[in-house]
C-alpha positions in Angstrom: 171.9 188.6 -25.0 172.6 188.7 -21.1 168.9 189.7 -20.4 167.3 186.8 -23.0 168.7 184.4 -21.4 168.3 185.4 -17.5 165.5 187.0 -16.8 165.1 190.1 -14.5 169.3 190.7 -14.9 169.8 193.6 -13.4 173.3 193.7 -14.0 172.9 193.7 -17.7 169.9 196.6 -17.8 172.1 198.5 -15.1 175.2 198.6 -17.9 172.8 198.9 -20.6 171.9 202.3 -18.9 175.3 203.5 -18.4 176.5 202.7 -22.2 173.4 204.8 -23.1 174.2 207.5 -20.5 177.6 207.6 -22.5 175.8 208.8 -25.9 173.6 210.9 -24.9 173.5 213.7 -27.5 175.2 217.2 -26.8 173.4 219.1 -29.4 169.9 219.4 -28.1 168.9 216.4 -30.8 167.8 213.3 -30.7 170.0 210.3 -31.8 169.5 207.6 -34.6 171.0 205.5 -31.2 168.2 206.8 -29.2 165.0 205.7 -31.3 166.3 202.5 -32.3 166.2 201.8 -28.4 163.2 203.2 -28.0 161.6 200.7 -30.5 163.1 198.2 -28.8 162.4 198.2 -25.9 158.7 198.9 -26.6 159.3 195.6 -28.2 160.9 194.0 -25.2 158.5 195.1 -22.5 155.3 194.3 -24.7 157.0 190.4 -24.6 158.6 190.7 -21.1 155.5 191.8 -19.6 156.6 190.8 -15.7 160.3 192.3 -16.2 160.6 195.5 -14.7 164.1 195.6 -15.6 163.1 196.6 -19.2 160.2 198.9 -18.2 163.1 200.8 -16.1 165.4 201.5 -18.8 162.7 202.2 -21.3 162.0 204.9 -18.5 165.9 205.9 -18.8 165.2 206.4 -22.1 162.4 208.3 -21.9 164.1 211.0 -19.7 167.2 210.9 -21.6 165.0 212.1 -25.1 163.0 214.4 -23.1 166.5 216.7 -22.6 167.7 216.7 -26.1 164.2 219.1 -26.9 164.4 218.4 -30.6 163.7 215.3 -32.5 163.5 213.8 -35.7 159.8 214.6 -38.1 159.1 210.7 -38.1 159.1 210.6 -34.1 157.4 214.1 -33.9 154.4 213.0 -36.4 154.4 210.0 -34.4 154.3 211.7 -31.0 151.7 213.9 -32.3 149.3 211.6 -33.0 149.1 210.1 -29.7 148.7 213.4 -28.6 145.5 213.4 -30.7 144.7 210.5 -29.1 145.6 211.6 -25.4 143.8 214.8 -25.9 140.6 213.5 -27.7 141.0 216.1 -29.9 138.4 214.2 -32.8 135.5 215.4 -30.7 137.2 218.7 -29.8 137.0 218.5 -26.2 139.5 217.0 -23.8 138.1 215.0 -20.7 135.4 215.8 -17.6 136.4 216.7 -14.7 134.6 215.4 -11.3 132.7 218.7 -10.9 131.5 218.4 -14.4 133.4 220.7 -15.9 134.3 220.1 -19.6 137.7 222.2 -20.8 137.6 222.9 -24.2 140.9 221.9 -26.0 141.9 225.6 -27.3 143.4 225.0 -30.7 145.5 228.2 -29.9 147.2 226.6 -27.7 147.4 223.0 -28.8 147.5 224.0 -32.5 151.9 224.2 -32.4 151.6 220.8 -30.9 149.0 219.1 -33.4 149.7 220.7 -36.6 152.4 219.2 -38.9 155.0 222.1 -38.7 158.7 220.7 -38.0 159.8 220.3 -34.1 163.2 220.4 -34.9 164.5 223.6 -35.9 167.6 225.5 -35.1 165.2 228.3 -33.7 162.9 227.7 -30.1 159.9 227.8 -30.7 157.4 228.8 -28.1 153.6 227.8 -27.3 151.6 230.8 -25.1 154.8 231.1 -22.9 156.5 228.0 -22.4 158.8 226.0 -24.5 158.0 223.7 -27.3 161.3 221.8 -27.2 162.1 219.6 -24.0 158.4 220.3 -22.7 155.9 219.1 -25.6 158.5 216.6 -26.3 158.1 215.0 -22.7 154.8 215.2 -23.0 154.4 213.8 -26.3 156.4 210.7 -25.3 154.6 210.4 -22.0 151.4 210.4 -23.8 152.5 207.6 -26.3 153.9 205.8 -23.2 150.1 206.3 -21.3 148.7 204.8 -24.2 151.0 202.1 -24.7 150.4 201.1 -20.7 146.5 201.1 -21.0 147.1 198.6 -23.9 149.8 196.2 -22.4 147.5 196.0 -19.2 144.5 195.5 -21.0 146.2 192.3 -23.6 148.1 191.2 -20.4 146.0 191.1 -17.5 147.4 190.6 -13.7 151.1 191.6 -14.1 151.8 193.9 -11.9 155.4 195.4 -13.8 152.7 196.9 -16.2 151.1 198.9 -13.1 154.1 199.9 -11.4 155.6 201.4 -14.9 152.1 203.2 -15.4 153.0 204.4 -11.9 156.3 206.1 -13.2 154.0 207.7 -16.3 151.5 209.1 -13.5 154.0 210.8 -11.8 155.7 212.2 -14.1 152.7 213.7 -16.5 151.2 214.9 -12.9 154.6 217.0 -12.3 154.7 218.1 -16.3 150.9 219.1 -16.2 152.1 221.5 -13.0 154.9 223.0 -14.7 152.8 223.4 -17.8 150.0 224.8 -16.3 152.1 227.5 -14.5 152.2 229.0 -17.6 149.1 229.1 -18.9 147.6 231.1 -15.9 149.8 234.0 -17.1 146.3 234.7 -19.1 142.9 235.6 -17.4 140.8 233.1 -18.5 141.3 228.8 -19.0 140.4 226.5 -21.4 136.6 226.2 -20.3 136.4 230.2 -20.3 136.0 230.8 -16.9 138.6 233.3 -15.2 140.7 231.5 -13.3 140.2 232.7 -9.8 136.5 231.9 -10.3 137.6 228.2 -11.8 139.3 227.6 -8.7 136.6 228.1 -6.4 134.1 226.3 -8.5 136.7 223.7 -8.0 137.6 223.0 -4.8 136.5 219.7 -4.4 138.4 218.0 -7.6 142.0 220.0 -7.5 143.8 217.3 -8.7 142.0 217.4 -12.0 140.7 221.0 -12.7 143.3 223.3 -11.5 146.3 221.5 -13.2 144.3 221.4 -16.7 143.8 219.6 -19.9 147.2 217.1 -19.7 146.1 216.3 -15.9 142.5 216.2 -16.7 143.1 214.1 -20.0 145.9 211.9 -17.4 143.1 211.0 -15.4 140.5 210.4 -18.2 142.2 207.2 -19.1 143.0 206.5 -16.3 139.6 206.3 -14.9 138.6 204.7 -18.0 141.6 202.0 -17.3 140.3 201.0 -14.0 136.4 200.7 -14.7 137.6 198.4 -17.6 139.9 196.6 -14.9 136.5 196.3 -12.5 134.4 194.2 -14.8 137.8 191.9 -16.0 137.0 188.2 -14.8 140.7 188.0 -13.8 140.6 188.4 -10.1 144.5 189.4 -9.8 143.8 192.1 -12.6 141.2 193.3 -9.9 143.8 193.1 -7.2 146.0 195.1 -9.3 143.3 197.9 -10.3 142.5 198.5 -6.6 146.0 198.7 -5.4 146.8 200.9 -8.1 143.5 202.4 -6.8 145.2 203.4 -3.0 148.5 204.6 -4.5 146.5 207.2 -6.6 144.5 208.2 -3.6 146.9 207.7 -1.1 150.1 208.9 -2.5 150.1 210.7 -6.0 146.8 212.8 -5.1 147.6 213.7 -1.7 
């Protein structure tokens, strides 16, 4: 009620966030108190479209249901089809990279993530070496939040809360894709079968895509797909806003 009727009230997200940070779940699940928030703050942000305030706890919440590792079958089917979506897996390939590369989705590794089995067993389950749980969850959820930010700045051009929250999504699938694709060198060969130490060298000159694979790769797919949609808009601030966002890639996540 506080934050309907003033807007940006940081005093009322800021104690919205600690209540929550008082619920969090203890047994590695997610709560019934955790999704309803989650749908609604997509709600809120997707009508609040220059409040940060909102975008910032939906981020609490995103991290906070990233560490319970299991969740319920109607978020998981729901999490794994925007990872359908995020992965382009219809056409069976994930996205280019600069050098003109294509890695091939391998449905041995993606097919745990895709397929309909449960997420939320008692038992771990594992995908080629790293865990299933807290990691394909955060992706899953950073996916359907990538998604949800390419549609939000596309309906509402020029507001520049929606770039700065896709900012927060960047970074944090750029340090998953890292951590994920630590594991999968453990084998000889990557998605595109090349060996790896050959990949490398054939891709020297787009790092930031190539050598972190398919979730970076797929990351900057749409988001080079965001901004050449942004280029042509004939809202002038949504072109401010596309070649700011623009410089921060270039000059801060991709250094």
């Amino acid at each position: 009620m506080a934050a309907d009727k003033y807007a940006n009230n940081y005093y009322a997200w800021n104690h919205r966030m600690w209540v929550m940070s008082t619920v969090t779940p203890k047994t590695g699940c997610i709560s019934e108190v955790h999704l309803m928030e989650w749908s609604s703050s997509e709600a809120w942000i997707s009508t609040h479209v220059s409040e940060y305030s909102g975008m910032q706890y939906r981020q609490t919440l995103l991290n906070q249901m990233s560490s319970a590792g299991h969740t319920t079958d109607q978020l998981a089917a729901l999490l794994r089809q925007a990872l359908r979506k995020f992965f382009n897996t219809s056409n069976g390939w994930c996205a280019t990279s600069e050098n003109g590369i294509k890695e091939k989705c391998s449905l041995s590794i993606l097919e745990n993530i895709l397929c309909d089995s449960p997420v939320d067993g008692e038992a771990t389950q594992f995908v080629n070496g790293f865990e299933w749980g807290p990691d394909i969850l955060r992706l899953g959820l950073l996916a359907y939040e990538m998604i949800l930010s390419t549609e939000l700045i596309l309906l509402y051009p020029g507001h520049e809360a929606l770039w700065s929250h896709r900012r927060f999504v960047l970074h944090s699938l750029r340090c998953l894709a890292k951590k994920i694709h630590t594991h999968l060198n453990e084998f000889s060969k990557d998605y595109s079968g090349v060996p790896v130490t050959k990949a490398q060298k054939l891709s020297e000159n787009s790092e930031n895509n190539f050598e972190l694979g398919p979730v970076w790769t797929s990351t900057m797919f749409h988001d080079e797909q965001l901004l050449e949609k942004c280029s042509s808009s004939s809202e002038d601030y949504q072109k401010k806003m596309s070649n700011k966002h623009k410089r921060w890639m270039n000059e801060i996540l991709l250094r």
